[in-house]
N, C-alpha and C positions, 0 to 999 in steps of 0.2 A: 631326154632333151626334146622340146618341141621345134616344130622348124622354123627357118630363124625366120621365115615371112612371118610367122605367128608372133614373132616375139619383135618384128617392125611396127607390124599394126597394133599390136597392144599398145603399141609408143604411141601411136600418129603418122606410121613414114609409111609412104608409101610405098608399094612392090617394086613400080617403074625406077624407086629412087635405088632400090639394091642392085648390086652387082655381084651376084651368088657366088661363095668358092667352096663347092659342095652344099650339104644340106644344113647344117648349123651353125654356118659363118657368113659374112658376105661384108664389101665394102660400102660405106655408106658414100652414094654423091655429094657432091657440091649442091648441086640442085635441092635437096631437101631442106638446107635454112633460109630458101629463097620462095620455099612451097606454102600457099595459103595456111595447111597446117602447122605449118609453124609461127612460133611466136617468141621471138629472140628475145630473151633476158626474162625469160617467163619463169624461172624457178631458181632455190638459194643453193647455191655454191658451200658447201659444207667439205672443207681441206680435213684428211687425216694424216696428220703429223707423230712422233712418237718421242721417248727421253732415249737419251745414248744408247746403240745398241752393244749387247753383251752375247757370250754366246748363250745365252738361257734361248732368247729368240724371244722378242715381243711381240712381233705377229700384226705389223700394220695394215698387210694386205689384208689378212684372213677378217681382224674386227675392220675395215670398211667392206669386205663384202659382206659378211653377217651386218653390219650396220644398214647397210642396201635391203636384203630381205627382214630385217626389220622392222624397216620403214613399210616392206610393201605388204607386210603383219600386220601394221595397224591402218593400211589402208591408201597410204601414200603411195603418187605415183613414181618412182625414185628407181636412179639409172647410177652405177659406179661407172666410175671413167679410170683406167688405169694404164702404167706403163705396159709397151710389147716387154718381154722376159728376154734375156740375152743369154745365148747360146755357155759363153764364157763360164758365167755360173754356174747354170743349171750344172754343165759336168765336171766344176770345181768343186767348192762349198757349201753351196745353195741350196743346191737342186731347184726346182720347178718354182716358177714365180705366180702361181696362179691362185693364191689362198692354202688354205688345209681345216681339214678334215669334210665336216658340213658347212661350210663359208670358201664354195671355191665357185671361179667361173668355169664354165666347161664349153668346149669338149678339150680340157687339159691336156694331153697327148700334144694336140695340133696346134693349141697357143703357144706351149712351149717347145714346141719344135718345129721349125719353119714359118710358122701359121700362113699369113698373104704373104710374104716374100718379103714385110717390108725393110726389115734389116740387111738383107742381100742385096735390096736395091740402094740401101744407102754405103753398102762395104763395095760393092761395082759402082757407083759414083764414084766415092770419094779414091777408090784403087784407080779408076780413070783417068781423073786428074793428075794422080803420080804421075801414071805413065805418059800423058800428052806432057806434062810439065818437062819430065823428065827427056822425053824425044824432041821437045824446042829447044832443051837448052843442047842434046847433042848435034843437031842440026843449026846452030848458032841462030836461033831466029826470036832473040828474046836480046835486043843491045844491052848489053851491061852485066846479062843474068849468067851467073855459071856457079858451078855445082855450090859452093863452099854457102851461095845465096840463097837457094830453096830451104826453103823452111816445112813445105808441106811433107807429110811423114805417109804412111802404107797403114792399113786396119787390117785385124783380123779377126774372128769370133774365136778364136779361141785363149784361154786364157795360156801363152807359152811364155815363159822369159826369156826363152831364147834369144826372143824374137825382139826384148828390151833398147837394144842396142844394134845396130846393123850394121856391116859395108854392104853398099848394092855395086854394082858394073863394074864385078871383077870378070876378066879373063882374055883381057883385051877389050882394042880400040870398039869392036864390032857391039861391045857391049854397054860402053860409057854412056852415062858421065859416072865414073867411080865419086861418090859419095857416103859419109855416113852420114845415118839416118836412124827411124827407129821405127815399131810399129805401136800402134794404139788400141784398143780394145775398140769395138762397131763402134759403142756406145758411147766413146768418150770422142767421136770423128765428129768436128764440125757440121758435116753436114746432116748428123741426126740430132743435131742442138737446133738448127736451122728449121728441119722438118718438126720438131714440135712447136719452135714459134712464130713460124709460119701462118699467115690468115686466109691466103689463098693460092692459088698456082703464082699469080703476079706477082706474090710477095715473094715466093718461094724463088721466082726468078733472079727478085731483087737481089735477094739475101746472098744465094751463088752468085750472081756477078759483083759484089762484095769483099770474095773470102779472098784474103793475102795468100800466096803460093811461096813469097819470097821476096828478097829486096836485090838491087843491083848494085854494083861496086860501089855507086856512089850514094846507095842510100835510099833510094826512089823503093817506094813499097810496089809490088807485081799485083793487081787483083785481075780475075780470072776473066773482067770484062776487055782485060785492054788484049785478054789472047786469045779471044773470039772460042773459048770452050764451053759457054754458060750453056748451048741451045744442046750439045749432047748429052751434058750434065743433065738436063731436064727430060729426056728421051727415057732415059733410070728413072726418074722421079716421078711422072706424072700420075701415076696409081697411086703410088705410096704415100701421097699426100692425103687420099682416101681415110676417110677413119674405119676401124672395122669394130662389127657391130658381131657378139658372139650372147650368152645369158650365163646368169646364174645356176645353179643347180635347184633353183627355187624358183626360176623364173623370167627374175628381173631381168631388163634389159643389161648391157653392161657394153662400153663403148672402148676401148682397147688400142690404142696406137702411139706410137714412138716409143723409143724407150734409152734417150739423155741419160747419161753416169752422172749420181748424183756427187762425186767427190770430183770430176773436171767439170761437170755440164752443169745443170740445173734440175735436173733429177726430178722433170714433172712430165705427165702426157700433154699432147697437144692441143694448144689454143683451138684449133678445129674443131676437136673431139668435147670438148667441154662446154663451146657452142651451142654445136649440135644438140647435146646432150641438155642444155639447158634451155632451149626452145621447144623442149618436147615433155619437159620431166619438170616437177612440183620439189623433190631434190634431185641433186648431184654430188655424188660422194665421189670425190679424189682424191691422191697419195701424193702426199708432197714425199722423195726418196730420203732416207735415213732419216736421221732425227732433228729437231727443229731448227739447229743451229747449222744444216744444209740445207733440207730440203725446204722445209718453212719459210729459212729467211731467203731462201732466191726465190719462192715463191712468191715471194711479197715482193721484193726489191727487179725482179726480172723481168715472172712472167707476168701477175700482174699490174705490176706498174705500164709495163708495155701494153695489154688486153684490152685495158679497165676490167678486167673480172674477179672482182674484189669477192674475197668469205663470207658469207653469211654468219660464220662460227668454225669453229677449230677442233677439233677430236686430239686429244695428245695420251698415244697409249701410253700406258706404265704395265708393271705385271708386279707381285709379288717378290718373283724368283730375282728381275730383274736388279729389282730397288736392294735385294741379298746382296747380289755380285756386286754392287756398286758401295752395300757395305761393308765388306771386307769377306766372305763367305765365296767359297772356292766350287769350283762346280757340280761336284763331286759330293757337294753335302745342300745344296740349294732347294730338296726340297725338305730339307729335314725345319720345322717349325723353331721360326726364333724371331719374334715382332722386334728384338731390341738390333739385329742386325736389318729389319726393312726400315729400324728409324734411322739407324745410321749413315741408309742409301739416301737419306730424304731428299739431301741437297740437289742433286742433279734433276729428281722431279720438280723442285720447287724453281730451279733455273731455268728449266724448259717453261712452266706455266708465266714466270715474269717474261720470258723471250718471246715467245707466242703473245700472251696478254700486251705486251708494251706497243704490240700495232695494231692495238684496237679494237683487237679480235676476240670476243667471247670462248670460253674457254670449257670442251667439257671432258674432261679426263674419264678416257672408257680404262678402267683396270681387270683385263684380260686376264682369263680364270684358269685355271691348271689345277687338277684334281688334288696335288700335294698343299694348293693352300687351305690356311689354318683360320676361320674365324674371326679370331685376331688380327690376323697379318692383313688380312682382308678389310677390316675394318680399321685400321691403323692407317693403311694407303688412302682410305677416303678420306679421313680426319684432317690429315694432312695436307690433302690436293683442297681442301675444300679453303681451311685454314689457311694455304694459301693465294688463296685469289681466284682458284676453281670457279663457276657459273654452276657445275655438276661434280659430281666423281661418281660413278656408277659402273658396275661388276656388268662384266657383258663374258660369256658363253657359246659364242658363235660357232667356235671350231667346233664343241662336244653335241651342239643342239640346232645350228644354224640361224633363222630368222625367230624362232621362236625363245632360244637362247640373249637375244637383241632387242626384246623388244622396250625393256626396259632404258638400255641405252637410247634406241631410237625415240623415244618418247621425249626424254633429255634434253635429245639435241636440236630435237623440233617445237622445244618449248623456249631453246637456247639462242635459235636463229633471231636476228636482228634485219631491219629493212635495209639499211645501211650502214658501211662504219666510217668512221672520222680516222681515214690513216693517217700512224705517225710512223715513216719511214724512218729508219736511223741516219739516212745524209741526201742530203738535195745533188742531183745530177751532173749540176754546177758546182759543187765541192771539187778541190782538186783531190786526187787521186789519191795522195795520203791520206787527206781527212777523213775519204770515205773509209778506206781500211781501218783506220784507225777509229772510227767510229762504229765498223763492224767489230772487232777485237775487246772494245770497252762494253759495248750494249750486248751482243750475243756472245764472244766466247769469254767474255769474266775479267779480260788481259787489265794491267793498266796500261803499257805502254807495245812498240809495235817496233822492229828492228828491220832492215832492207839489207841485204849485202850490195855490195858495188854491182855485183852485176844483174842485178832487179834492178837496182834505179838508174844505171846507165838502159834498160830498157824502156823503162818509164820512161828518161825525158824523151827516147825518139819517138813512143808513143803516142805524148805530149804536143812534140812537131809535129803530127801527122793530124792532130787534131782529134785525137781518140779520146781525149781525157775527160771527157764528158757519157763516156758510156758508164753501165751498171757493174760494179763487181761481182765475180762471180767465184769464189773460194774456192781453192783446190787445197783441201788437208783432210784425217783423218776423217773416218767416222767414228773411229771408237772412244774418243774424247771430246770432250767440249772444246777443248785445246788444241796442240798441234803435235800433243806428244798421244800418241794412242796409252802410253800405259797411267797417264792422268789417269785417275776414278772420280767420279763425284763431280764436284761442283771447284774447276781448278779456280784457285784469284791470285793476283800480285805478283803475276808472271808478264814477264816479256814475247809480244807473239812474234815471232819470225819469217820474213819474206824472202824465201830463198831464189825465187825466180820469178817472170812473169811473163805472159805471153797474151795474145789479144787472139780473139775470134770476131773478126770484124765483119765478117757475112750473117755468123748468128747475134751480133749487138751489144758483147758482152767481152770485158778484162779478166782473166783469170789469173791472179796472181796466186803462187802456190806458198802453201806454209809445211817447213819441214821438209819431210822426203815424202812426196805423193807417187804413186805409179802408175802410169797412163796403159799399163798393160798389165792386170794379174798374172800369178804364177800360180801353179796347182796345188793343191795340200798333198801333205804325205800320202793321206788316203782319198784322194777326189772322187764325188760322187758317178762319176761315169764308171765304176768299178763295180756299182751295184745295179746297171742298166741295163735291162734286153728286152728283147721283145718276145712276147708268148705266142705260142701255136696260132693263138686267136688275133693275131697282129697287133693286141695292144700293149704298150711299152710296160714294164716293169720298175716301180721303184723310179719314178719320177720325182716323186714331192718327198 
């Protein structure tokens, strides 16, 4: 690794502008998109998005950092901008958020484990707020508010179910207010949906004094300005707003901060970081989270509609093995050679390429390489991405070979970028609240129609009173389907989507209504990867990624 002054000034940023944490990481200021060297909106915005994930693993991070040093293969000056990695994962199912093999950022270890503190800082926010919430209402100093009324919930990084469902202040008086409640995974807390779309400390102010804690007997929504907690709330935050600036294993710069659940939040890194990262850098390759009909479409509908930081062009990986498991091929045989089971998976790439393409966005299908495929299969997947509306389809190698594995792709995607695009959003702002859903449900997940239980639209219309009904949706359902049923495969249609709840994040700007059963808190696998985790003689971790 070089140190990371070196890999500031390769950007443009100055030393003055870092804030070192150690030798190969550091926080980037505010101050540097305000610095003569920069030059805001100087370079394209290139989103990597993916199709349905399966467990084969498509590998979004890994092809945009290979995509990153591919770019700086042939010459370009190009920065990846990605999410922080959340604790919860890595030692669940995951492991390590950081790419893999030769396509990773480093120094890996310390991104994904603690790296700056920012997730800490936003699990001590938003635990704060519990607790001041919770001491106004035992100290009666909130008229109207008492327990049955808070709504705000407790985080934790680690994925427990336990933790699904709660009572809190048992054990007496000295303890209350007895409530149930529940906890939430960092990543899916309000206030790191906030911290990514956030533009500055002011905003960041805004946004917290904003967020609903709870309503009162009579109805009155509680936001966090009227309890005079915003200024400690920000006392946590004010680093954390920082973007933090780490490299590639090739070099590249690579800009690293927040890290939003893409199945409650919106599952992109921060407005900030993408900035920055685009007044210094010729590209910027970002991760919109799971596959396009999450992370894409609130990408489009969320963050950039809010930004203005519109794509220059789109990345939607596929794989092989992938397009198998979605043809009926079990995992256990996915890499055995069969083109007639990758045509069968066709449908769900070709729903991502219309979902992606239908907002205007250039389209270039990187098909991520795995030594079991066949030729054919290989050349089958291009046929097909191409056939259908594709701009590219190109075989990219990142993990086995790094930037030089990529450079084909990066060629692609830099012949793919456009100056600007003519978006066509799926619903105007001023749509009511159904039509939006329901025009997410028809456009992105296939549905024809869209079903509410009583208690979604008795939430809806207080909503409605409150005057929220003009925010962006932000979908809370599977990722393992286009649908709301995870064991959908492929490309579902002529289904009814279903709204079983809904709830508002009015600090971060955004309705999340949920489809199905979503859970705001993972549980462990039988085998979770912290089982294969330690650390060596030499202090470095073990069996991370």
């Amino acid at each position: 690794m070089d140190p990371i002054v070196d890999i500031a000034s390769r950007l443009g940023i100055k030393e003055e502008h870092l804030i070192p944490y150690g030798r190969y990481k550091a926080k980037i200021s505010p101050d540097a998109l305000t610095s003569p060297q920069a030059q805001p909106g100087r370079g394209k915005l290139i989103v990597v998005t993916g199709i349905t994930p399966t467990p084969a693993g498509e590998g979004k991070t890994t092809t945009a950092v290979g995509l990153t040093q591919g770019l700086g293969k042939l010459g370009h000056n190009a920065v990846v901008t990605l999410r922080e990695p959340t604790l919860g994962p890595i030692f669940g199912i995951k492991g390590g958020g950081t790419g893999g093999g030769k396509a990773v950022v480093v120094p890996e270890d310390e991104i994904n484990i603690h790296f700056t503190g920012d997730a800490h800082a936003v699990a001590s926010a938003h635990n704060l707020l519990a607790a001041l919430v919770d001491n106004a209402v035992y100290r009666n100093a909130i008229p109207g508010l008492d327990p049955a009324g808070i709504s705000w919930a407790r985080v934790t990084d680690a994925s427990d179910r336990a933790l699904r469902q709660v009572v809190t202040g048992l054990g007496g008086d000295a303890n209350s207010p007895i409530r149930e409640t529940r906890f939430d995974i960092v990543s899916a807390s309000e206030i790191m949906a906030i911290l990514a779309l956030s533009s500055d400390l002011d905003d960041l102010r805004s946004r917290i004094s904003r967020i609903i804690v709870g309503t009162t007997r009579d109805g009155t929504p509680v936001p966090v300005a009227d309890l005079g907690f915003t200024g400690s709330l920000m006392t946590l935050m004010r680093q954390a707003i920082m973007p933090n600036l780490v490299q590639t294993m090739e070099g590249q710069p690579s800009i690293i901060h927040a890290g939003p659940f893409g199945n409650i939040a919106h599952g992109c890194n921060s407005i900030i970081a993408d900035r920055m990262a685009l007044a210094y850098a010729d590209f910027v390759v970002t991760e919109a989270g799971f596959a396009s009909d999450l992370g894409f479409e609130k990408f489009m509908h969320i963050k950039a509609r809010h930004s203005g930081l519109l794509p220059n062009a789109a990345v939607l990986v596929a794989s092989v093995r992938a397009l198998k498991w979605h043809g009926g091929v079990s995992r256990r045989n996915l890499e055995t050679s069969d083109p007639e089971k990758v045509r069968a998976g066709a449908d769900n790439l070709i729903h991502h390429i219309n979902a992606v393409g239908s907002f205007g966005v250039p389209v270039v299908v990187a098909i991520n390489q795995f030594g079991s495929d066949s030729p054919e299969e290989l050349e089958e997947v291009r046929r097909m991405a191409m056939d259908a509306g594709a701009t590219a389809a190109v075989k990219c190698s990142g993990f086995a070979q790094g930037g030089d594995g990529a450079t084909d792709l990066a060629d692609a995607v830099a012949n793919a970028v456009v100056d600007k695009i003519d978006v066509n959003y799926a619903y105007s702002l001023d749509d009511s609240v159904e039509d939006k859903v329901l025009a997410l449900a028809k456009r992105i997940y296939g549905a024809d129609d869209v079903s509410w239980s009583p208690e979604a639209r008795r939430r809806l219309r207080y909503f409605e009173a409150q005057g929220w009904g003009n925010l962006p949706i932000c979908m809370a359902k599977t990722h393992l389907s286009i649908s709301h049923d995870p064991s959908l495969k492929g490309s579902p249609r002529g289904y009814t989507f279903p709204i079983s709840d809904i709830r508002a994040s009015v600090g971060a700007g955004f309705l999340f209504p949920l489809a199905g059963t979503v859970a705001t808190l993972p549980g462990l696998p039988s085998k979770p990867r912290a089982l294969n985790m330690d650390v060596a003689p030499s202090g470095e971790i073990i069996d991370l990624s």
